[in-house]
C-alpha positions in Angstrom: 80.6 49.2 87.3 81.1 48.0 83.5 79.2 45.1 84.3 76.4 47.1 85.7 76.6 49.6 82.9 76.4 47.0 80.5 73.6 45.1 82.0 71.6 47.7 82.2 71.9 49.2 78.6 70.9 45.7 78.1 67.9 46.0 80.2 67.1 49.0 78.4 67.6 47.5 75.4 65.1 45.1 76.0 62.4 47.4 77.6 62.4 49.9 73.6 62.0 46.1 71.5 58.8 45.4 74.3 57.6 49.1 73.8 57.7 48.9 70.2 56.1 45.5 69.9 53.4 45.9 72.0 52.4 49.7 70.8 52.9 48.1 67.0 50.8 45.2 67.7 47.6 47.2 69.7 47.7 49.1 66.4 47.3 45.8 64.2 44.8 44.4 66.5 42.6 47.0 65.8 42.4 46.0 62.0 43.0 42.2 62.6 46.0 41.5 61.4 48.9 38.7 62.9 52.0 40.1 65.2 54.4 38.5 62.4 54.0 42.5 61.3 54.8 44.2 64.8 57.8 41.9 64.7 59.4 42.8 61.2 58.2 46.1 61.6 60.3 46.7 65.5 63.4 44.8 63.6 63.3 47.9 61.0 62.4 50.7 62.7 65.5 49.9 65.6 67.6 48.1 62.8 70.8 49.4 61.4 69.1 50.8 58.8 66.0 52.7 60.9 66.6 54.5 64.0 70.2 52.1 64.5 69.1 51.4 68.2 70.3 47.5 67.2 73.4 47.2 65.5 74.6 44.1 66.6 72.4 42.3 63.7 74.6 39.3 63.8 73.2 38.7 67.5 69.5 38.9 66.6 70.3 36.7 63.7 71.8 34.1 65.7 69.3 34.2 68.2 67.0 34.1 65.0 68.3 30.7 63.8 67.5 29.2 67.7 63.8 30.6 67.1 63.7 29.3 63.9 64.5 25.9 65.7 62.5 26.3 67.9 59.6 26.9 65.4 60.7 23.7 63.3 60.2 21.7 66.4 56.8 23.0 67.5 55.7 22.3 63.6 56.9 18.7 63.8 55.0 17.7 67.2 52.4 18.7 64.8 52.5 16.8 62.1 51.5 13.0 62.0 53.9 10.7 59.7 51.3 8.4 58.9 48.5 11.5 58.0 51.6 12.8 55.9 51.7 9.9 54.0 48.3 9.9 53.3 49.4 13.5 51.6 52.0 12.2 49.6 50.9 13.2 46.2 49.7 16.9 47.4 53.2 17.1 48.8 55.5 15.5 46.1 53.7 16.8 43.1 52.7 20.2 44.8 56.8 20.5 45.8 57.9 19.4 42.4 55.8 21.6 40.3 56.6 24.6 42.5 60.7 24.3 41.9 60.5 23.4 37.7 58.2 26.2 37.5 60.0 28.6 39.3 63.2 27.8 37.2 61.3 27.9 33.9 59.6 31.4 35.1 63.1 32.3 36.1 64.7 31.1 32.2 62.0 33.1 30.6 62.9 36.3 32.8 66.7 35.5 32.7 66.7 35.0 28.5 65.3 38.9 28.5 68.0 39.8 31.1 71.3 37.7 30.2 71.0 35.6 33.2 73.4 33.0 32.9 72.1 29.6 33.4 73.7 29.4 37.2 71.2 32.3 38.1 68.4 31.3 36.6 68.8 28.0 38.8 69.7 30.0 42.4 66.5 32.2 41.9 64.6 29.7 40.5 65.3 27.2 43.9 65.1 30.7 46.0 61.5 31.9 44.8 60.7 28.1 44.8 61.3 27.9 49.1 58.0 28.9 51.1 58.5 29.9 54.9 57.0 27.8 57.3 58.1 30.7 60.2 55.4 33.0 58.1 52.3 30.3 57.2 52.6 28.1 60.2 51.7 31.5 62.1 49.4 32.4 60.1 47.6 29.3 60.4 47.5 29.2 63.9 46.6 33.0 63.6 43.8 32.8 61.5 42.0 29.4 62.8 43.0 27.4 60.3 44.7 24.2 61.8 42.7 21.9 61.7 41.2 22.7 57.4 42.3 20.7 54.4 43.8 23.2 53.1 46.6 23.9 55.8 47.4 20.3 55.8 48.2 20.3 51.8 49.8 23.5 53.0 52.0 22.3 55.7 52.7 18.6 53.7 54.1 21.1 51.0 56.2 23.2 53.5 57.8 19.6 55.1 59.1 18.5 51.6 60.5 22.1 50.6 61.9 21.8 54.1 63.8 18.2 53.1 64.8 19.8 49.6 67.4 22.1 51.1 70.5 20.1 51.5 69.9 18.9 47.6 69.7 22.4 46.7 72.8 23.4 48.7 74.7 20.4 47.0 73.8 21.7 43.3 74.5 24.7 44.2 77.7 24.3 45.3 78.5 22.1 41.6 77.3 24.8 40.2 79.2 27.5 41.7 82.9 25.6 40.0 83.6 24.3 43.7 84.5 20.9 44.3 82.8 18.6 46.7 84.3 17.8 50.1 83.4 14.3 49.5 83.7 14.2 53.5 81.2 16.4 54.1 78.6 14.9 51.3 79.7 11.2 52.9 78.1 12.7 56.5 75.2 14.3 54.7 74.5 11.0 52.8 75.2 9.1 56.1 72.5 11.2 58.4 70.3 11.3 55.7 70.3 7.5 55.8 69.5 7.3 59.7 67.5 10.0 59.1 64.7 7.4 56.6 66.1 4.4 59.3 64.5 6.2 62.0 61.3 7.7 59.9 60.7 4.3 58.4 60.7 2.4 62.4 58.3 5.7 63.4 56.1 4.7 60.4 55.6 0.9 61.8 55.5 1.4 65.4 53.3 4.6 64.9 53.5 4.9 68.7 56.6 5.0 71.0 57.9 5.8 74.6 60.1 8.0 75.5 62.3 7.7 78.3 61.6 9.4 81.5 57.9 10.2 80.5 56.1 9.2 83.2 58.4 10.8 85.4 58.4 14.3 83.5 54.3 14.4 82.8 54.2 15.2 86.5 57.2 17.3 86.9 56.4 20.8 85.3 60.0 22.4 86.1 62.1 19.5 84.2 59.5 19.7 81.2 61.3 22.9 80.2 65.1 21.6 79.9 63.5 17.7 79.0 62.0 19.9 76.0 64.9 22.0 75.0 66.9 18.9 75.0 64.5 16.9 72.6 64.0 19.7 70.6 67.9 21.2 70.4 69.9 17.5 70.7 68.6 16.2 67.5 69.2 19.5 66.0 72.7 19.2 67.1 73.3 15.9 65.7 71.8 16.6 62.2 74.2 19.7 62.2 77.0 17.0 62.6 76.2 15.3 59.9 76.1 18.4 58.1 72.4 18.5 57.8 70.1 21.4 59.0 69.6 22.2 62.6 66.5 23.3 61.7 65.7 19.5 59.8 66.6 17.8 63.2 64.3 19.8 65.1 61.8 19.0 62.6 62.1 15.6 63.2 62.7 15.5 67.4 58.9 17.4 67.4 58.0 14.5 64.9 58.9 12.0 67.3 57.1 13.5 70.0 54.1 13.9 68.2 54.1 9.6 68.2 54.8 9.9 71.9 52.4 11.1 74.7 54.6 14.0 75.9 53.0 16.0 73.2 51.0 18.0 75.2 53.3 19.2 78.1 56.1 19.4 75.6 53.9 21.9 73.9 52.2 24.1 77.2 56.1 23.9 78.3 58.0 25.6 75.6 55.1 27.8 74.6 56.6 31.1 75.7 60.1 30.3 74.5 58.4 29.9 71.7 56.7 33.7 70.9 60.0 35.2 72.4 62.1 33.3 70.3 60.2 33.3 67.2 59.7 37.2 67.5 63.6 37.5 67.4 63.5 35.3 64.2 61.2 38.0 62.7 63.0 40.7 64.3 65.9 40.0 62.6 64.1 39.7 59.4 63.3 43.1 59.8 66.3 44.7 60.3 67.7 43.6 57.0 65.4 45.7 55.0 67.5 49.0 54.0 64.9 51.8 53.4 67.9 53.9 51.8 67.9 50.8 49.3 65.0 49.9 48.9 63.7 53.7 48.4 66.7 53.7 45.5 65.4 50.4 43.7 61.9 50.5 44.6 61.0 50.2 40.9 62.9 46.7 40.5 62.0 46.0 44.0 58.3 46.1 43.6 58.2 44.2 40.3 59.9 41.3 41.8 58.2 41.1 44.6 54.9 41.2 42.1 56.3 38.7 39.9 57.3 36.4 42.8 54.0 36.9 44.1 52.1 36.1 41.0 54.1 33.1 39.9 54.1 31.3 43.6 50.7 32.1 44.4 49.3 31.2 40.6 51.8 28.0 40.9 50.3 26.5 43.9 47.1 27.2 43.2 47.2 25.2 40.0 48.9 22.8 41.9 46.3 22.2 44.6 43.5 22.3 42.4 44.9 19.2 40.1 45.2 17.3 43.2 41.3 17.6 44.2 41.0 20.5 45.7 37.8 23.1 44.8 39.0 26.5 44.0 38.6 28.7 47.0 40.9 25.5 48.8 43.5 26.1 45.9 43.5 30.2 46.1 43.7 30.2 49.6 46.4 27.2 49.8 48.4 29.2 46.8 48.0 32.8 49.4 49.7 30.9 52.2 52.9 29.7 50.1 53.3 32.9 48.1 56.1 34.3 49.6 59.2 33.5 49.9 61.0 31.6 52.9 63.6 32.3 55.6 65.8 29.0 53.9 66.1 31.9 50.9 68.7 33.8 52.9 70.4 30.9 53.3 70.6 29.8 49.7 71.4 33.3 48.3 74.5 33.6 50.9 75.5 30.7 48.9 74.8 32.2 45.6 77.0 34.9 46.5 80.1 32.7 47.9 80.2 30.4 44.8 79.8 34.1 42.6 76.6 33.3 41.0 75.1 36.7 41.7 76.7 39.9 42.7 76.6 42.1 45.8 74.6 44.0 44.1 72.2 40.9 43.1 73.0 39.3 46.8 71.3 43.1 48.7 68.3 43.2 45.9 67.8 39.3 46.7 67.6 39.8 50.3 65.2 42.9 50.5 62.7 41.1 48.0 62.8 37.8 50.7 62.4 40.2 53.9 59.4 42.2 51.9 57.8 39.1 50.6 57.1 37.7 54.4 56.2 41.3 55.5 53.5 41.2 53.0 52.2 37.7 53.1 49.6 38.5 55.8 48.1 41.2 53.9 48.1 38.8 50.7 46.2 36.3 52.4 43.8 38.5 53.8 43.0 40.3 50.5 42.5 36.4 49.2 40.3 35.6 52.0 38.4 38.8 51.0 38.0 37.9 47.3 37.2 34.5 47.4 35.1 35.0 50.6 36.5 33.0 52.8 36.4 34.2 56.3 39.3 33.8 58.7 
């Protein structure tokens, strides 16, 4: 009887998060805006801190991090290493001039503030980290796949991607810990077979894959021959104390130089939005109205100031590497929020006792609101610059 009880409050569970999305997103439709808003919007109205339907937030984020994956691996079969390379400047410079800027905006706000320098750098590498959950949606959302301007987009989000683990590293130094020289010794190893394998991908361009005949034509083993490519290499990066989330980049990499591609991609498509709409879900539910509604002054100018710098950044950015200005403003829109690897690197920021709780809970609602408000941004840029979606 427990079992049933359980299973069906489960059920139940499952039927309010479908209600909700589907009644949110009808209601969006009608004015043309992405789901990525039903989705934060369901994870705070039945979040802790809205009506408490979820509280188990450690579940949705968990199942979160697997759509995150999941997302990762669906950008890489979309990406081409040798087009990449043909991006290199718009994703090296663009990358670079993003983080220094971010850490000098963050100096100039910090010296007004008494930041010391440790926080000026974990802000500066936080507001520096687009997401590529929120613009590779919004992409695909709006059209936009296949325009110059997503691909300087999606170059830049790749190399912010790679810059994690270096972050995590200084961070760490910074924070008074020492090193497990173990752990950087694995991070410096995979990173190693990491270039080995992207170097061999470069030359051969295209490769087989095992099985691939055999699984083009079988439409049942596509679905566990794709969760394997795309969750084994994320398993074996997290062993070498990389990113899951880098490893999946990379398996969907690999398949884009394979021709499993395509069935990879019809295969895991609905594992994908389910998965993807937990990701945002749980993105949601760490907004805390009471919070928020008590430091909505301090709240709002970050989030304006983040807004400003990144958008105003990247644009700048864009435009010195060729691009007319509509390209640029539209290119600096898509990467002016901040990204889901944020939460990761303020978690740290609060271990190593660079910010405060206090610091850590401000940090985390300006991320969360940043994302919810990057589809209206871009649509408000679309509308000044006249660009239609």
């Amino acid at each position: 009887m427990l079992l049933i009880s359980a299973l069906a409050s489960e059920v139940n569970l499952l039927l309010i998060i479908s209600l909700v999305i589907v009644f949110l997103g009808l209601i969006l439709r009608r004015f043309n805006q992405p789901y990525i808003i039903a989705y934060i919007l369901s994870g705070v109205i039945l979040g802790p801190y809205g009506l408490a339907i979820v509280t188990d937030t450690e579940v949705a984020q968990s199942l979160g991090d697997i759509g995150l994956i999941i997302l990762m691996f669906f950008i890489g079969m979309e990406i081409s290493l040798p087009d990449f390379l043909k991006r290199w400047k718009v994703a090296f410079f663009g990358t670079g001039m993003q983080v220094i800027f971010s850490i000098l905006l963050m100096y100039m706000l910090g010296s007004f503030l008494d930041w010391s320098i440790n926080r000026v750098i974990l802000l500066g590498f936080i507001i520096s980290i687009s997401s590529s959950a929120v613009v590779i949606k919004l992409v695909q959302d709006r059209s936009s796949s296949d325009t110059k301007t997503s691909d300087n987009v999606i170059s830049i989000l790749l190399t912010q991607d790679i810059l994690i683990v270096p972050m995590i590293i200084t961070l760490t130094l910074l924070g008074g810990q020492s090193l497990d020289i173990g752990q950087v010794t694995l991070q410096i190893i995979g990173g190693i077979l990491i270039m080995i394998v992207m170097i061999y991908l470069i030359k051969k361009q295209r490769i087989k894959l095992p099985f691939e005949k055999v699984l083009s034509k079988d439409h049942e083993l596509q679905i566990f021959a794709g969760l394997i490519a795309c969750f084994g290499l994320a398993l074996i990066t997290s062993l070498f104390e990389l990113s899951a989330s880098l490893g999946a980049l990379i398996s969907g990499i690999l398949i884009n130089a394979s021709d499993s591609n395509k069935w990879l991609h019809d295969s895991l498509h609905s594992f994908r939005v389910i998965l993807i709409s937990i990701f945002f879900i749980s993105v949601g539910m760490l907004i805390d109205l009471t919070f928020l509604s008590e430091h909505i002054i301090a709240v709002s100018f970050l989030v304006l100031i983040v807004y400003l710098s990144n958008h105003g950044i990247n644009t700048l950015s864009l435009r010195l590497l060729g691009n007319d200005w509509k390209e640029s403003l539209l290119g600096g829109s898509f990467l002016a929020q901040i990204g889901e690897f944020s939460f990761v690197l303020a978690t740290i920021g609060l271990q190593q006792g660079i910010i405060t709780t206090y610091g850590y809970q401000i940090t985390i609602i300006v991320i969360a609101i940043t994302i919810f408000i990057s589809p209206f941004w871009v649509s408000l840029t679309q509308l000044l610059i006249g660009k239609k979606s």
